[in-house]
C-alpha positions in Angstrom: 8.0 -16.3 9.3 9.9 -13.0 9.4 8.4 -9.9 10.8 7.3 -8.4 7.4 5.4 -11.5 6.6 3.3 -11.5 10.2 3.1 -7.8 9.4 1.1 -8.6 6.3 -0.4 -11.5 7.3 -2.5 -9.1 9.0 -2.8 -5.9 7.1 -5.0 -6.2 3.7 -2.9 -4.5 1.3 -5.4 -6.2 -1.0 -7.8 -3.5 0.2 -5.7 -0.4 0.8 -5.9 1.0 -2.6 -9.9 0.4 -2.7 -10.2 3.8 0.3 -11.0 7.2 -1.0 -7.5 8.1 0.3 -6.0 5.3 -1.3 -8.1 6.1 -4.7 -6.8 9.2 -4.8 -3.3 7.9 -4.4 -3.5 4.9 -6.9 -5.3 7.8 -9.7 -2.5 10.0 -9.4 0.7 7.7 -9.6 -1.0 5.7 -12.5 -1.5 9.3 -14.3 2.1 10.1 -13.5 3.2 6.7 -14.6 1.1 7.0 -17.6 3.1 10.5 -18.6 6.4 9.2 -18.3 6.5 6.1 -20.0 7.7 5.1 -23.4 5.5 5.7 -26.2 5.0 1.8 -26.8 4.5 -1.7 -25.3 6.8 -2.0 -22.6 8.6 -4.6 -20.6 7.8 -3.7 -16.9 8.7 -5.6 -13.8 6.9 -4.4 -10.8 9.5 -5.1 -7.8 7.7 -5.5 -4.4 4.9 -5.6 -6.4 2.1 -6.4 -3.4 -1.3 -7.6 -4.3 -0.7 -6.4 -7.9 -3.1 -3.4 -8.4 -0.1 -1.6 -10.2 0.9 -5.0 -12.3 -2.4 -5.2 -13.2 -3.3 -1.6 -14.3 -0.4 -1.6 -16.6 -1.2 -4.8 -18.0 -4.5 -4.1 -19.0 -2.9 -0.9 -20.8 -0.6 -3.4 -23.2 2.3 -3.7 -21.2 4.2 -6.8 -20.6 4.2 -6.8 -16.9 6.6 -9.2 -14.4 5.7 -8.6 -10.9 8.1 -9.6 -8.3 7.2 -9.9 -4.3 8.6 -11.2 -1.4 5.7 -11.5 0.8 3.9 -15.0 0.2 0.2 -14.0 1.1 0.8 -10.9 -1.5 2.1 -13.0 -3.9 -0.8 -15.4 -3.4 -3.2 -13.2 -3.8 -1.5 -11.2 -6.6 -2.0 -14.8 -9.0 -5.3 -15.4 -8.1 -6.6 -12.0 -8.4 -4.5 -11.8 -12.1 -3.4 -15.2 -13.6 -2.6 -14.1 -16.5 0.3 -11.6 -15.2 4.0 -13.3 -14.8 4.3 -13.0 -11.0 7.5 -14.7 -8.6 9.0 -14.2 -5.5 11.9 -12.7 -5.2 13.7 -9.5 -3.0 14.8 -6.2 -4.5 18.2 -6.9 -2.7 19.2 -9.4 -5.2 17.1 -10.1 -8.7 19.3 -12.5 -10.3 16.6 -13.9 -11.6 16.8 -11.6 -14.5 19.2 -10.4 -17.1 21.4 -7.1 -17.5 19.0 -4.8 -19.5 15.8 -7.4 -19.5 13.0 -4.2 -18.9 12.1 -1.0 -20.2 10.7 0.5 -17.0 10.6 -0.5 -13.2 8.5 -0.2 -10.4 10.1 0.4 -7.0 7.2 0.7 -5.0 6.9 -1.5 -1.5 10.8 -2.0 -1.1 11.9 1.1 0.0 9.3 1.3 3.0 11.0 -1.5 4.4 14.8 -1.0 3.6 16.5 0.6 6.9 20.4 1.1 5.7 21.9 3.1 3.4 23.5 0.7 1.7 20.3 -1.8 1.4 18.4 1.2 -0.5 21.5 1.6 -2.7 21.1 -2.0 -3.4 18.0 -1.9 -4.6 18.5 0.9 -6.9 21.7 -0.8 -8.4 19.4 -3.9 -8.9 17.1 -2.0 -10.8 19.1 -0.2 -12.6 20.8 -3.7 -13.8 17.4 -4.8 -14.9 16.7 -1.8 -16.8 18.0 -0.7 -20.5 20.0 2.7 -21.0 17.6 5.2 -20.9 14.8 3.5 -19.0 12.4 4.8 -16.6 12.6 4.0 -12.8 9.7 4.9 -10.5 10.7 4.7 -6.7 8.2 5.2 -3.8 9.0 6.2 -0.7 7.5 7.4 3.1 8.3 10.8 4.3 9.2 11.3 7.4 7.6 15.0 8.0 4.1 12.7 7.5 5.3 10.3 10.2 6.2 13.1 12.2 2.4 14.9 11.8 0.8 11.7 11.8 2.0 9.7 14.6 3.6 12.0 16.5 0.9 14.8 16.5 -2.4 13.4 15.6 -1.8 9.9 17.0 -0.2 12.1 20.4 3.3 9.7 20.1 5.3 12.8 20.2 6.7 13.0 23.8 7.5 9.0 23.3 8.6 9.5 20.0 11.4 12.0 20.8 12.1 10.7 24.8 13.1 7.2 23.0 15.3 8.8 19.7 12.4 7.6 17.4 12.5 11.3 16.5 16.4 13.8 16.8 16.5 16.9 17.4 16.5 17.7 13.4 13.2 15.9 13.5 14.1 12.9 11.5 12.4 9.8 12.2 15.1 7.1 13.2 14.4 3.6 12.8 15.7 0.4 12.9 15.1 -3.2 11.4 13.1 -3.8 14.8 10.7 -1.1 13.2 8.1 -2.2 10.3 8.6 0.9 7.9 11.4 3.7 7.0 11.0 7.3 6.8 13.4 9.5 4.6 13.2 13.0 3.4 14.1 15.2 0.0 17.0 15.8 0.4 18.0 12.2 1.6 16.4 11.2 -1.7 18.4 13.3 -3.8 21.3 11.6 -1.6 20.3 8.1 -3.2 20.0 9.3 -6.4 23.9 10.9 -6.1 25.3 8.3 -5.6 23.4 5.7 -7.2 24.3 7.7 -10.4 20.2 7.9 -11.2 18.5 11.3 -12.9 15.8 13.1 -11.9 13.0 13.0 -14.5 10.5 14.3 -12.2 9.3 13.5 -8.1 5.8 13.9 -7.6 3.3 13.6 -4.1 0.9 10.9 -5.1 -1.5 11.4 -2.2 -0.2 14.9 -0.6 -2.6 15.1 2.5 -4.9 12.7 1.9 -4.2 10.4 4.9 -4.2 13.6 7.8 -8.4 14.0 6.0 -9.5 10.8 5.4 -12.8 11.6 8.0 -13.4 14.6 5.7 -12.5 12.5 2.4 -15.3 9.8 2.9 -17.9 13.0 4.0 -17.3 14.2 0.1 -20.4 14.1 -2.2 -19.2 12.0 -5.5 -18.5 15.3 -7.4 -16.7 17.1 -5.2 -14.4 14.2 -4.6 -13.5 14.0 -7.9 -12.8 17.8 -7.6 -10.4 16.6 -5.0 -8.7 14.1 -7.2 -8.1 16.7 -10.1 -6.9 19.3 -7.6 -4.2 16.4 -6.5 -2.9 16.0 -9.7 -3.0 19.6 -10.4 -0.5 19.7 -7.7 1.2 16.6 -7.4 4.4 18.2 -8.4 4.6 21.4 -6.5 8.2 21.6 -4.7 6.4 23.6 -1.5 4.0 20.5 -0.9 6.0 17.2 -2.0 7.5 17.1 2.0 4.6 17.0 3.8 2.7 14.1 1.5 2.5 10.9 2.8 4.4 9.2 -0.2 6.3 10.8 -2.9 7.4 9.2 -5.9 10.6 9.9 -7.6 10.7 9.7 -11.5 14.3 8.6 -12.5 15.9 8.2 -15.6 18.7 5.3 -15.9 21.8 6.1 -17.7 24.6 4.1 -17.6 
């Protein structure tokens, strides 16, 4: 058992979505999602696709949904929560599983946490695009690392060990390694992947923005004014000055070949 697998052996990924923060989070990507895709049925595959919640959403909108995850108690859980969705093991490394062109849209939502090379994330984005026709959508999530740096380092009070053991440079990026459980990028090292991984901007939106440095506050909200919340994230999902400091952001990527 690898350390991803012990990591979520113990973590209920099942649950994480079920949180207000994480409500807020799951509303606004499947609004986002929801605006960008095709006008018709689509074939989907969901790569790292967790417990499902995603697989499943899209499924009950009419969508032909494959779901592919690595992690066996995800996977596990993922078919007996949804039968009736097309669900398989696999990596986003390497999806031979399917053909050149196979799906309209992809999901690239778990991988990218836990991909700590360059040339692994490239990977993964080549693999999609395979997978995906000329002129499909691509929606890759990622962590920031200005959250990890608020987060752990201030709120959590890591900083001084942080930066004493290179977990955090002087430009304040957060380095880590395989030995480390996720991977933290930034904008601009997005826009990097996109370069050269020949992939086109469509949109990037913050899909939770600072819900995870309020969740105290979050939970205190009276129904109505949470939904208030809610609207005001997707009001503002997209604003450039606030995408950095969000927990995720979700790049919207057309792929042309």
């Amino acid at each position: 058992m690898n350390k991803l697998e012990k990591y979520y052996n113990k973590f209920n990924e099942d649950k994480r979505l079920t949180s207000r923060h994480g409500i807020v989070e799951f509303t606004v990507t499947m609004e986002n999602i929801k605006k960008h895709l095709p006008n018709k049925t689509c074939n989907i595959i969901d790569i790292g696709a967790g417990t499902g919640k995603y697989s499943n959403a899209l499924y009950l909108l009419g969508h032909n949904v494959t779901a592919v995850e690595l992690v066996q108690k995800n996977l596990s859980v993922l078919k007996q929560n949804y039968p009736n969705i097309k669900a398989l093991k696999g990596n986003a490394l390497d999806l031979c599983k399917f053909k050149d062109n196979e799906f309209d849209v992809a999901l690239l939502f778990g991988p990218m946490y836990h991909l700590f090379n360059q040339d692994d994330k490239i990977k993964a984005l080549f693999e999609a695009k395979r997978v995906v026709k000329n002129g499909g959508i691509i929606f890759v999530n990622y962590l920031l690392a200005d959250y990890a740096f608020i987060r752990h380092g201030i709120m959590d009070n890591f900083l001084r060990e942080d930066m004493s053991n290179g977990k955090i440079n002087e430009e304040f990026d957060i380095i880590t390694t395989e030995d480390d459980i996720y991977s933290y990028v930034k904008i601009n090292d997005i826009d990097k992947l996109n370069e050269v991984s020949n992939l086109t901007r469509k949109a990037i939106f913050a899909p939770d923005g600072a819900t995870d440095y309020i969740r105290k506050q979050l939970n205190e909200l009276t129904e109505d004014d949470f939904y208030t919340f809610i609207k005001y994230q997707l009001k503002n999902c997209e604003r450039q000055d606030l995408l950095g400091a969000s927990s995720h952001v979700v790049d919207v990527l057309i792929n042309k070949k």
